[in-house]
Structures are given as structure tokens and as C-alpha cells.
C-alpha positions as CSV (number, residue, x, y, z in Angstrom):
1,X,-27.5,-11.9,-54.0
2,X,-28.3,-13.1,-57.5
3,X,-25.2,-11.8,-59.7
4,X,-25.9,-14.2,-62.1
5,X,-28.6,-12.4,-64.4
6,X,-27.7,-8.9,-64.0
7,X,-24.3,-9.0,-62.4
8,X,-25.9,-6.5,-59.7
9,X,-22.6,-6.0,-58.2
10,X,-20.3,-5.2,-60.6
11,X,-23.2,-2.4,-62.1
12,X,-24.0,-1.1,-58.0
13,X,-20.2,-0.7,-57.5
14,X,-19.7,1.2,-61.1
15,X,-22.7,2.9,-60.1
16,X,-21.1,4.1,-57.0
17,X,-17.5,4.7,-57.7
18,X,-19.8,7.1,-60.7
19,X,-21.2,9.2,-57.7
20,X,-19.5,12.4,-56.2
21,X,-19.0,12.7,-52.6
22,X,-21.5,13.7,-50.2
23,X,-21.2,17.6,-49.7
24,X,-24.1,17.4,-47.0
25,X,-26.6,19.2,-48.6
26,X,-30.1,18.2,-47.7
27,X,-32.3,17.6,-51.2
28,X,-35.4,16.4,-51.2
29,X,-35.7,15.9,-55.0
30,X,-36.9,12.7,-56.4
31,X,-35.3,10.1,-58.4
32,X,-37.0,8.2,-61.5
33,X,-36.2,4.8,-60.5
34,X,-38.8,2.2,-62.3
35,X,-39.4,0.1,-59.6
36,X,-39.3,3.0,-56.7
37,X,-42.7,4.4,-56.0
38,X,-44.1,5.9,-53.0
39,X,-46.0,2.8,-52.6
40,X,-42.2,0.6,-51.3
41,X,-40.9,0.8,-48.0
42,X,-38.1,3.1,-48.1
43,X,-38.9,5.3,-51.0
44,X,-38.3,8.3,-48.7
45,X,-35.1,7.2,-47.5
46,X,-33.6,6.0,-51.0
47,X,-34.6,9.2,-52.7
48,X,-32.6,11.2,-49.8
49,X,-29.7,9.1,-50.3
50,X,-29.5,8.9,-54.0
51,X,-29.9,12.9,-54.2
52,X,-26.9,12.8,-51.8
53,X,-25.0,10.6,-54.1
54,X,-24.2,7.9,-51.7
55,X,-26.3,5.4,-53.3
56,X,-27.0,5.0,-57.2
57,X,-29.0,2.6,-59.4
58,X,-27.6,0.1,-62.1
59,X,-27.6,1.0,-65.7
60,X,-30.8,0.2,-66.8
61,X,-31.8,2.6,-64.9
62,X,-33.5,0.6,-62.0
63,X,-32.6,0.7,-58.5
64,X,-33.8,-3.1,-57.3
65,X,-34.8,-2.7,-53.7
66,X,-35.1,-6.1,-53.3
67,X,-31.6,-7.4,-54.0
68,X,-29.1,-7.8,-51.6
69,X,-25.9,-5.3,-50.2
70,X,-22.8,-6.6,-50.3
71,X,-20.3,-5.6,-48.0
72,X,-17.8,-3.9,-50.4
73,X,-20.9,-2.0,-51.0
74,X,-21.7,-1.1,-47.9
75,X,-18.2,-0.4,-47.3
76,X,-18.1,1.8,-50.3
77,X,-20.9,3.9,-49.3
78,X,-20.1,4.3,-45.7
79,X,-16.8,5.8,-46.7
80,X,-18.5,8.3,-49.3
81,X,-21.4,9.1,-46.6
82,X,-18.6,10.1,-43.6
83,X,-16.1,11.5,-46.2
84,X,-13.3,9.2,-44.8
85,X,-10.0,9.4,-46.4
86,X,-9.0,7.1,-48.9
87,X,-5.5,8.7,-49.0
88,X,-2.3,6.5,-48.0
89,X,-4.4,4.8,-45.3
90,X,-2.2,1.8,-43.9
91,X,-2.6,-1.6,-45.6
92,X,-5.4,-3.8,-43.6
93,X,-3.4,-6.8,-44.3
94,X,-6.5,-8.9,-46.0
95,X,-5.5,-11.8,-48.2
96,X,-9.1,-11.0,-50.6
97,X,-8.1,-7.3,-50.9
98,X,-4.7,-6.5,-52.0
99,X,-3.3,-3.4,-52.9
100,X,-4.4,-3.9,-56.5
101,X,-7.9,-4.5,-55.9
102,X,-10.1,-1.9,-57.6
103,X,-11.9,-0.6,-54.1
104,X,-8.5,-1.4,-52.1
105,X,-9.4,2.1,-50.7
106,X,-12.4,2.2,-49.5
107,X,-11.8,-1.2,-47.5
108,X,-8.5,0.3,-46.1
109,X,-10.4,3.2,-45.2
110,X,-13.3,1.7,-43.6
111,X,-10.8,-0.8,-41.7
112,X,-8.9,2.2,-40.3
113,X,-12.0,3.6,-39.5
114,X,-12.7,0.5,-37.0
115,X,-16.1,0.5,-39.0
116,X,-15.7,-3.4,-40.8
117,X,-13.5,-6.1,-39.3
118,X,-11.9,-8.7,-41.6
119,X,-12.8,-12.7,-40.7
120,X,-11.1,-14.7,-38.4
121,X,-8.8,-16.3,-41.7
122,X,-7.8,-12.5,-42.3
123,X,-10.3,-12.2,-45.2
124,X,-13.0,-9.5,-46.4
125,X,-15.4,-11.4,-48.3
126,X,-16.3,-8.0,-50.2
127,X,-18.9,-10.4,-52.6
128,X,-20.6,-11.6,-49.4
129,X,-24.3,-10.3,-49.1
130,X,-24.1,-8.0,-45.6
131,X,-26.1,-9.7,-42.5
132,X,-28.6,-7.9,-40.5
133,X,-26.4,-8.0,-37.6
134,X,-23.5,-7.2,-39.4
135,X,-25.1,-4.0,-40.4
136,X,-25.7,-3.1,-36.8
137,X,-21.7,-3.7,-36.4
138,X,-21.1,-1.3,-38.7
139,X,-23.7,1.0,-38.3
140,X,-22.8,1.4,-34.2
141,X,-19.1,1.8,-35.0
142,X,-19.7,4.3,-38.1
143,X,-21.6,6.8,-36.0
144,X,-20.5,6.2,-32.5
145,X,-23.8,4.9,-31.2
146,X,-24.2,5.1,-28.0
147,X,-26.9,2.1,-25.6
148,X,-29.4,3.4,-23.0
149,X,-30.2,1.2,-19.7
150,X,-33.7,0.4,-21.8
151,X,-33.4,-1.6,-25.2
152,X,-35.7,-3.7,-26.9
153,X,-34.3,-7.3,-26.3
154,X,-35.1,-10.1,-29.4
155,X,-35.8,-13.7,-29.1
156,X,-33.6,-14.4,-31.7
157,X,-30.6,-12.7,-30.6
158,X,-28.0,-14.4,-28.8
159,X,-24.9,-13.0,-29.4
160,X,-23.5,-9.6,-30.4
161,X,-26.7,-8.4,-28.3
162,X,-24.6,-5.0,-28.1
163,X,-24.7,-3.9,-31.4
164,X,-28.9,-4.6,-31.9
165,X,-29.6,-2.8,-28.9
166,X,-27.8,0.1,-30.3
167,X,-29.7,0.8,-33.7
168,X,-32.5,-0.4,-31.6
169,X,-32.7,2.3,-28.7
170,X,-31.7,4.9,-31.8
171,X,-34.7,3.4,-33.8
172,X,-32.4,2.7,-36.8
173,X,-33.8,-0.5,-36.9
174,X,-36.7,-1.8,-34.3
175,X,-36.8,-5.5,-36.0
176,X,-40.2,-7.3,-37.0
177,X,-43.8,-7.6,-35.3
178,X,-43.2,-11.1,-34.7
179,X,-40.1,-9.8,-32.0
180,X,-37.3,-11.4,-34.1
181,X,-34.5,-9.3,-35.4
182,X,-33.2,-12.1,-37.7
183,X,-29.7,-11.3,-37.4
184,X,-28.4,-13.8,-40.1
185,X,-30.6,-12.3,-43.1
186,X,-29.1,-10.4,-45.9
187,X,-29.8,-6.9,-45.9
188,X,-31.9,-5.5,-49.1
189,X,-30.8,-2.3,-50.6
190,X,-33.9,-0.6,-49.2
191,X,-33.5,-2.3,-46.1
192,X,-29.8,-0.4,-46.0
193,X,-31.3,2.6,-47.2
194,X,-33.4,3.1,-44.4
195,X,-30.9,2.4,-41.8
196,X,-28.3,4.3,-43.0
197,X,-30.6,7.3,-43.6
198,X,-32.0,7.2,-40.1
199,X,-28.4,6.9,-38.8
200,X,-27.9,9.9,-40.8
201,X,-30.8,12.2,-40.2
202,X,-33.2,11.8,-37.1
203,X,-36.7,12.7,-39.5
204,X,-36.5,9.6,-41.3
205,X,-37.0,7.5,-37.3
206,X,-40.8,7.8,-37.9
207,X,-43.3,6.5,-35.7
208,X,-46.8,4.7,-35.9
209,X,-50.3,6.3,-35.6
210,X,-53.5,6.3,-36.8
211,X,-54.5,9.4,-34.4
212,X,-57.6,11.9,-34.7
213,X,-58.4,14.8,-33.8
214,X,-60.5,14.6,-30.4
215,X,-62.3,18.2,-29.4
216,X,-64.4,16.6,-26.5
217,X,-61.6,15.2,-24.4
218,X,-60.7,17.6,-21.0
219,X,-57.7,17.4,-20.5
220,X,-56.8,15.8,-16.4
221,X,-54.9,18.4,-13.9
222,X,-55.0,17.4,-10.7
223,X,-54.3,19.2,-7.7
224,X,-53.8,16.8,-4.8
225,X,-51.4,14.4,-6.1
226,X,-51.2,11.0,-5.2
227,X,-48.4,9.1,-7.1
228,X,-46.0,6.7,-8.1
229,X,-43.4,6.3,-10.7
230,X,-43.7,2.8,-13.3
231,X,-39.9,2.3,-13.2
232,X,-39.7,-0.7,-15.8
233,X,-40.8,0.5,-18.7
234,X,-41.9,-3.3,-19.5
235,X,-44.9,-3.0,-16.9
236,X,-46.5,0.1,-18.6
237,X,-46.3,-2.3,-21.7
238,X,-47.1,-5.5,-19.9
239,X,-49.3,-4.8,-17.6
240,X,-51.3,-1.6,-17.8
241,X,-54.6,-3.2,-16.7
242,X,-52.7,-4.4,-13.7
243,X,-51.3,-0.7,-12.8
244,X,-54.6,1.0,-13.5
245,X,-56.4,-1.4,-10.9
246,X,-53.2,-0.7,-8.8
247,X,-53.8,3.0,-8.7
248,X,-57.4,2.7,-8.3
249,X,-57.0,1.0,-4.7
250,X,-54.4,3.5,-3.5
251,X,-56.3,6.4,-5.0
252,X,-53.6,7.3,-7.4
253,X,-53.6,10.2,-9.9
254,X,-49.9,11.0,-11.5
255,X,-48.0,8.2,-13.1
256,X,-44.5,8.9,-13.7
257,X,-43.8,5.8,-16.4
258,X,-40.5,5.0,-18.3
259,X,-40.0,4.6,-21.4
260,X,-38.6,2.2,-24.1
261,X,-38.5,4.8,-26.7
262,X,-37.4,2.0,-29.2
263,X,-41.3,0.8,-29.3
264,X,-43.7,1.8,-31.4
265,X,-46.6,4.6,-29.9
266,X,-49.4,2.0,-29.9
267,X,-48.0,0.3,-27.1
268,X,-48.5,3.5,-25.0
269,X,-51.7,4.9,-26.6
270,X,-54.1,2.8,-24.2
271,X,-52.5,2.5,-21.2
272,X,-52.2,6.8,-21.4
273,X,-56.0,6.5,-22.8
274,X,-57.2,4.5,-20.1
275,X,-55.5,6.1,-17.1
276,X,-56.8,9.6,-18.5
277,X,-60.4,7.9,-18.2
278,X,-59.4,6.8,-14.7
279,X,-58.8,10.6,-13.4
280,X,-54.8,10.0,-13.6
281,X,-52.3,12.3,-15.3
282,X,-49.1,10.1,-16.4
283,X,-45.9,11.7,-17.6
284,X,-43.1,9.9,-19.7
285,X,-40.2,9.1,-17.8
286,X,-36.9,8.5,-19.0
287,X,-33.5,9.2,-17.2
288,X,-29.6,8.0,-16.8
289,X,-27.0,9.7,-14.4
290,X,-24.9,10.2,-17.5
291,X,-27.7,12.5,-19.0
292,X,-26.0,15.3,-16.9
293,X,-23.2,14.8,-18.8
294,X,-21.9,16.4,-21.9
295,X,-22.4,13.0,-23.4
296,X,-25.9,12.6,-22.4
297,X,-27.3,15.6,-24.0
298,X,-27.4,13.5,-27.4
299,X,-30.0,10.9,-25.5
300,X,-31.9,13.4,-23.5
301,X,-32.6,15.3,-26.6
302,X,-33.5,12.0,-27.9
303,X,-35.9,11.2,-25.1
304,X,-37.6,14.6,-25.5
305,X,-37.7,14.5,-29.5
306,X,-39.5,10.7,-29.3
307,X,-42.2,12.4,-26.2
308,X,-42.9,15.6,-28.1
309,X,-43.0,14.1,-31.0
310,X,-45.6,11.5,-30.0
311,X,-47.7,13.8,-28.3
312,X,-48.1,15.7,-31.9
313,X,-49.4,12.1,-33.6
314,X,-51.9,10.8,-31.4
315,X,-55.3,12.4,-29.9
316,X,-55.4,14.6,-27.1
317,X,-57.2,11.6,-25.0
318,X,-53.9,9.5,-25.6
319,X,-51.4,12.4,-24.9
320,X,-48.5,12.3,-22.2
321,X,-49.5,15.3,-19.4
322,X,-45.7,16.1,-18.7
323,X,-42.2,14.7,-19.1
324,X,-40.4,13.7,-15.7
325,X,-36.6,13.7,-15.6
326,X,-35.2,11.4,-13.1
327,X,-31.3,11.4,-13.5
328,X,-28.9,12.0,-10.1
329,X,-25.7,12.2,-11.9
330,X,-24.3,12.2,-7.6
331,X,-23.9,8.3,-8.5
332,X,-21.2,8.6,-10.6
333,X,-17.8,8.3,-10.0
334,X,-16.7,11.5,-11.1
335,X,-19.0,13.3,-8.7
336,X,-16.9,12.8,-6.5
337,X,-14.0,15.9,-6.4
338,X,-15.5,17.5,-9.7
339,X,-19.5,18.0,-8.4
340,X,-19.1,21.4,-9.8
341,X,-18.4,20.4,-13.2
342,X,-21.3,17.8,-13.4
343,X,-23.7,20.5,-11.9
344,X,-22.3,23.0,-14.6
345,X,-23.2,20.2,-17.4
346,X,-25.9,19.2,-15.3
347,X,-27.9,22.7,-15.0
348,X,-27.2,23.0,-19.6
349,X,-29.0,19.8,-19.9
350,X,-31.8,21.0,-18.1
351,X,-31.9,23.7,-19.8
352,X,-31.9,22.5,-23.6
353,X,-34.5,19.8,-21.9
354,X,-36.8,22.8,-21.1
355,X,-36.3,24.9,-24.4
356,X,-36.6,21.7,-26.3
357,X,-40.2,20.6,-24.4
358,X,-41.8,23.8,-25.0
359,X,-40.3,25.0,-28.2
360,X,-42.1,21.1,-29.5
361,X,-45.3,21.0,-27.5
362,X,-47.2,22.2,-24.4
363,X,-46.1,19.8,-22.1
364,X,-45.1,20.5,-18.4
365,X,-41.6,19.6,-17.6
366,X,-40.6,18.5,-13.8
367,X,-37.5,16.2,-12.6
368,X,-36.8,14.5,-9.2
369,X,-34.6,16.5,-7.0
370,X,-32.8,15.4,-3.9
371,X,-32.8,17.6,-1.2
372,X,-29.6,17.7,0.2
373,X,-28.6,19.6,-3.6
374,X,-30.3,23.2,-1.7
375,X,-26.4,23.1,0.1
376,X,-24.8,23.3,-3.7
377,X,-24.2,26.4,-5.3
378,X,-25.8,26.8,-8.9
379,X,-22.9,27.4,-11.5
380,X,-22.6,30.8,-12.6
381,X,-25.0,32.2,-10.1
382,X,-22.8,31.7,-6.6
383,X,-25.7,33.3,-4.8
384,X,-27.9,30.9,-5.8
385,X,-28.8,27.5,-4.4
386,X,-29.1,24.7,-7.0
387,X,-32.2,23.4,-5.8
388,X,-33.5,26.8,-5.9
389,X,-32.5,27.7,-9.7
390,X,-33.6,23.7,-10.4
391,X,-37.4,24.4,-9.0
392,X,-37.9,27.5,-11.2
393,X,-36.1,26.3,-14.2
394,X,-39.2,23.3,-14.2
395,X,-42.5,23.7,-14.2
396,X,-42.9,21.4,-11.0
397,X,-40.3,19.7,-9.1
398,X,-40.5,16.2,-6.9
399,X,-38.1,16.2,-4.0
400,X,-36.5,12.5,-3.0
401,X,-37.0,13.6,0.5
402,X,-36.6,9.6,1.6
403,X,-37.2,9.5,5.4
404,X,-39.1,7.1,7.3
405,X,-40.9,9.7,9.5
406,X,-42.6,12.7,8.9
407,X,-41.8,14.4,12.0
408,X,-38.8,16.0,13.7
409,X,-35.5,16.6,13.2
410,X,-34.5,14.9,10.0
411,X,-38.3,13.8,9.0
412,X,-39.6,14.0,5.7
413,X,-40.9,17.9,6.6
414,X,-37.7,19.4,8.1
415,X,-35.5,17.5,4.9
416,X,-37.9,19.3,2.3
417,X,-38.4,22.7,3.8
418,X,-35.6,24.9,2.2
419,X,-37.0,23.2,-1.5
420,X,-40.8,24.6,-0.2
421,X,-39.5,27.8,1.0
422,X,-38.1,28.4,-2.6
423,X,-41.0,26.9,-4.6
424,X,-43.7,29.2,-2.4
425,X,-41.3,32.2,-3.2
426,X,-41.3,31.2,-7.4
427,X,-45.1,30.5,-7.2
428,X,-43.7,26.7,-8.4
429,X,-45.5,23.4,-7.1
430,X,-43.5,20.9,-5.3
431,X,-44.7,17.1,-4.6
432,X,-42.8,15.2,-1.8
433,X,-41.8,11.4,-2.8
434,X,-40.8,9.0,-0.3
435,X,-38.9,5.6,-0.7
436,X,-40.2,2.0,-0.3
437,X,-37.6,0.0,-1.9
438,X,-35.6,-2.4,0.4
439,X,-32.1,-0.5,1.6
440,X,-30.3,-2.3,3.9
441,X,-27.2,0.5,4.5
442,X,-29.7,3.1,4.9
443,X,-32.9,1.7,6.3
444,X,-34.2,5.3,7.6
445,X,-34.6,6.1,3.9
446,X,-37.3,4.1,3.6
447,X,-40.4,2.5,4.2
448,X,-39.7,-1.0,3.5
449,X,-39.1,-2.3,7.0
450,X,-42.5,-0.3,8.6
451,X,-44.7,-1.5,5.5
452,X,-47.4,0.5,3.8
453,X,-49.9,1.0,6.7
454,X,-46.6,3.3,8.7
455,X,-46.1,4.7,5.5
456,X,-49.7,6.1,5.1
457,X,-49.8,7.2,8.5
458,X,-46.9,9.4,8.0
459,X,-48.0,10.8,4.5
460,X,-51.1,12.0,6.4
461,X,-48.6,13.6,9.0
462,X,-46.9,15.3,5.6
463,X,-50.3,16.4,4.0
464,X,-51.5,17.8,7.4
465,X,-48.5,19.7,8.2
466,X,-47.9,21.1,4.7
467,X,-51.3,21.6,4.2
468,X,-51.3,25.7,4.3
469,X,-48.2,25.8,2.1
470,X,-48.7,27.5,-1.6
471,X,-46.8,25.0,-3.5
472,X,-46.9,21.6,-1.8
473,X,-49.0,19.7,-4.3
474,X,-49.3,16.3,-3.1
475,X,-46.8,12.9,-2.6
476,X,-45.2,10.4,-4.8
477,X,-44.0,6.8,-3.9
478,X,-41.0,5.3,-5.0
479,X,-42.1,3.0,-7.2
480,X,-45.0,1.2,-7.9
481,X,-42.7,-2.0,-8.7
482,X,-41.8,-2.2,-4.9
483,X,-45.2,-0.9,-3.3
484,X,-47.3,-3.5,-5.3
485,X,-45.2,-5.8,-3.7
486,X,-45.0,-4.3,0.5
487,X,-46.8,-6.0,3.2
């Protein structure tokens, strides 16, 4: 930072220390800062915070977006923004900040906190301009964030991978177009403004697109389904020419495709465009066992908020036909002796999933289900099967009913048939998906070792023998990754 004209830090601090404490009220009035127009990047975000009073301009009344945040600044505003205590918090023990510094306080609180760490020689380095990655740091350990199994990885990122994959997958901060994060950089007051309000409020994590309105598109609804879930969300990126020829030689019409929610919406705008132009429906994909969780109902809603929310910014032609849930918390360790519990959590989620999809958009809402769950009891309702309360919670439903035969005792038919006894009773559709991933402990639960040819046979076998039911609507194949690649 340049202190040397303006002495920007000495005037930002005063400027700060000036400032009440946030009371968490939401204004949305605007500053007069000079040099903040609506034309910067960030003006939203620094008029938000400097109508909270976390964040002030110097006394010429300018704001400078451009100059650097130090980390006493940071510090100070991070303590103001989560209204941490600055009374009798233990010394930190930092050779820079005694206890007769004038912001020994907010260091000490932030320190407690477990938000900043002091240097390996026990210092602070409060005049230091704040790195990129540093921010992060801080940012992960101010608000608790939490990773999901899909992050946005960055060429230039080596170490503390951790804490850029956090504000990453909560689109705090989603790096350059050139796929560099530059961790080392200083971060600019505008830069910090953004983050820290998109930590703080989730309507400032906006989203590119340049849709249109498209009247002449018909919207794809297929009946007989044929499909296959895109299980690294990488492929849909990488290779959607590649999928769509895929799908066209096994006569494919649903996609379920993942998700890296920390992209931007172009880089799912064509590959949705194009399938729709193929005849195929695809529906966004996103799941973790711990989504069942108490803990997980923060990412799901996440998940659903990025879906809908895209959906409502780009043309009808371009638009996700359904979200697909796949999450089997029965993977976890703690299903183990407290299944009821998880189900309990389990069954919430799904609901707020549901009330959240429709309450944002009109898009259909289905989940993968594994059969053996028609044998659980639904929490709260001990006369009901939890597969049964599952299919009419959704608006479809796709039973794991992973057998290598569709026939007999313990065949793909006889392991579905309590899930389509329920679905023709709630007038719900049911698809049937089948495994061809490579399982060594358990090779009758998939197709791997009879190849694709068996596994087409015994589809047939499903379609023929289901054929008269209500509500089966078709098959699914677990997952295009390992069927592309089957004898």
C-alpha cells in the first residue's frame, strides 16, 4: 500500500474506529464517495458495507478502491462485522502488538476468535497489505465455511488449497478468467468489500448472463426415459460435444449432470442448449451423504439457490428441466445404530429441498432412492414406509435397484416392486437405474463383468415386464463415466 502520500492507513483505521458497530440492519442507501460510481466493480457491495458501518472512507471524503487492505484493517472490520468482544480477551502474546497498541483489541479479539494467526517469529505485521490467500484464511475461519466434494481447483495454487476452495464453492471469490487465483496479491479495498459482503449476505454471489427472452422454444418432456447420470461435473464442462454424441448412440434422453456451482452459468448454457436441441431433458445434480444432515441443509440450500437461480437468468432453451438429488447418507458412519436420526434429518432436508425448488421456479424435483429404504419406517409417520413418503414428497423418483438380472427372485423387477406399488398408488413416475461401475465385493450389483450387450438385454426384460405399470417411466444407468468406457 502506498502510505506515503496520503497515509491511507492511519486515515482508514480513524475512519473505522469512527464507525458504530454493525446492528444488522439491511440499508441499501448510497454513499457519496468521489471515486465510487456504479460504473467500479464493487460499488454494490461497498455501499452495503459502508451503510452498515463496517467500512468508511478517509477524510477527504474518498473511499480509494484501488488501494490496498491491511491486515489490522481487515482485522478491525472483521471484529465490528461479527460483533466479537473486545472486552478482557486474553493477551495473544505478539511482540508487534502489545497491550498499549491503539487496536490491541481488535487483534486480541480476532486472535481468540481463531480468525488471524500471528507469524511464525510470533508477530502480527498489522501494516502488512492482506494477501489474497490470506483473506480466504480469514474469511473460512470468520464464518465457519464449510468445502463440498466439487471445488474449482487453480493452477496457481499450491498450498493452503483448503482455504481457496472454500470461498470458492461459496462463490466469495471464483478467481480470474485466466484460472489463476493469485494467492500472493494484495487485496484492494473493493476487492475486500466484495468478499466480505458475499460472506455476509448470499445476493451479493451474482452470476453471469446475457439471457433473452425465447417464446418459440417447447419445452422437452419425455416419456420413455433412457438415461444416465454425468457424475464429474468436469465432463459436462469439458466435454459436452462428447456426451451429446454419447447419448445420441445409446438413444439417450435425461441427463442427470453434477454440478460445480462455483462456475459461472455460461459454462452450462450450451451444453443444456444443445442437449434440449438433441430431444434430451438434463437435470442439475448435486449431492453429499452429509446433505441429510443437519449440517448439510446450509449446502443443499445452496445447491438449490445457484439451480433456481440460474434457471431465472438464462432463456427457456438453456434452462435445467429438474433438479436430481443423489445423497445416501447409509454411507456414513453414524448410520450405523442412529439410522432413525439421519432419516429424521434426512426426510427435513427433503423437505426444505422441495419448498425451496418450487417456491423459486417450476422445476421438477426427483432424488435417487435405494430400494431396500421401503423396510424403514418414515419419522413421525410409523405407518409409513420411507420410500413410500420419499416417492410422494418428489415429483419423480429413481430407484438404485442395482442387480445384474432382471428376472427372479432378487432381479432388478422383484427389488423395485414395493417402490412401483407405491408410486402407481400416488400417481408418481418411477425410473429404474441399474449399476455398471466395477464392484468387486458385490459383483451382482452390477453390470460391469456381463458388459453392455447383457445389460441391454436385461433392460428390455425390465421395459417388457413393467411395461403395463402406471408409473414406471423408463431406466437410468449408473453413470455415463463408466458406460462410455464398458466393453
Amino acid at each position: 500500500m502506498n502510505r506515503v502520500t496520503k497515509t491511507l492507513s492511519t486515515s482508514f483505521l480513524t475512519g473505522l474506529l469512527l464507525a458504530s458497530s454493525w446492528n444488522g440492519s439491511n440499508v441499501h442507501g448510497e454513499t457519496n464517495y468521489p471515486d465510487v460510481s456504479k460504473d467500479i466493480t464493487g460499488y454494490e457491495e461497498i455501499n452495503y458495507l459502508s451503510n452498515q458501518n463496517i467500512i468508511n472512507g478517509y477524510p477527504d471524503g474518498s473511499f480509494e478502491p484501488g488501494e490496498n487492505v491491511s491486515r489490522m484493517e481487515a482485522a478491525i472490520m472483521l471484529t465490528r462485522e461479527l460483533g466479537l468482544s473486545t472486552d478482557n480477551v486474553p493477551d495473544p502474546g505478539l511482540k508487534d502488538i502489545p497491550k498499549d497498541h491503539p487496536h490491541y483489541e481488535y487483534v486480541a479479539a480476532v486472535v481468540e476468535a481463531g480468525i488471524f494467526q500471528g507469524t511464525d517469529e510470533g508477530n502480527f505485521e498489522p501494516d502488512r497489505d492482506i494477501s489474497r490467500i490470506e483473506m480466504a484464511a480469514t474469511l473460512t475461519r470468520a464464518y465457519d465455511l464449510e468445502n463440498e466434494p466439487i471445488s474449482k481447483e487453480f493452477k496457481d495454487v499450491n498450498d493452503h488449497r483448503k482455504y481457496v476452495s472454500e470461498v470458492a464453492s461459496n462463490r466469495i471469490s471464483i478467481g480470474f478468467p485466466d484460472g489463476t487465483f493469485r494467492p500472493n496479491e494484495s487485496t484492494t479495498r473493493a476487492q475486500f468489500s466484495i468478499f466480505l459482503a458475499r460472506a455476509m449476505d448470499d445476493k451479493f454471489k451474482k452470476y453471469l448472463s446475457n439471457a433473452q427472452p425465447d417464446p418459440n422454444f417447447e419445452e422437452v418432456d419425455n416419456e420413455n426415459i433412457r438415461g444416465t447420470y454425468i457424475w464429474h461435473a468436469e465432463n459436462a464442462i469439458n466435454e459436452p460435444d462428447k456426451i451429446l454424441q454419447f447419448a445420441k448412440e445409446k438413444d439417450i434422453n435425461l441427463i442427470y449432470a453434477r454440478l460445480d456451482r462455483t462456475q459461472d452459468y455460461s459454462v452450462y448454457s450450451d451444453f443444456v442448449e444443445k442437449a434440449h436441441e438433441a430431444g434430451i431433458e438434463v437435470h442439475a445434480m448435486g449431492g453429499h451423504p452429509n446433505w441429510a444432515l443437519e449440517k448439510g441443509e446450509k449446502r443443499l440450500k445452496m445447491f438449490t439457490d445457484y439451480v433456481t437461480s440460474y434457471n431465472k437468468v438464462v432463456p427457456p432453451r438453456q434452462q435445467f428441466d429438474g433438479i436430481h438429488l443423489d445423497i445416501e447418507p447409509y454411507v456414513l458412519k453414524n448410520w450405523d445404530g442412529d439410522s432413525n436420526n439421519v432419516l429424521s434429518t434426512w426426510k427435513n432436508n427433503i423437505e426444505l429441498f422441495v419448498s425451496e425448488v418450487k417456491k423459486n421456479s417450476d422445476l421438477e424435483t426427483s432424488a435417487d432412492l435405494a430400494f431396500w429404504l421401503d423396510k424403514h419406517q418414515t419419522p413421525g409417520q410409523p405407518d409409513t414406509s420411507f420410500s413410500k413418503w420419499f416417492i410422494d414428497t418428489l415429483d419423480h423418483t429413481t430407484v438404485m435397484a442395482f442387480r445384474d438380472a432382471a428376472e427372479g427372485s432378487n432381479g432388478i423387477v422383484d427389488v423395485a416392486k414395493k417402490e412401483l406399488e407405491y408410486a402407481e398408488e400416488l400417481n408418481k413416475e418411477l425410473t429404474i437405474s441399474v449399476e455398471v461401475k466395477e464392484n468387486k465385493n458385490a459383483p451382482q450389483i452390477t453390470f460391469h463383468e456381463e458388459g453392455k450387450q447383457v445389460m441391454e438385454e436385461e433392460l428390455d426384460k425390465v421395459r417388457d415386464q413393467l411395461s403395463d405399470s402406471s408409473s414406471y417411466h423408463g431406466n437410468a444407468v449408473h453413470a455415463y463415466e463408466y458406460w462410455r468406457d464398458e466393453n
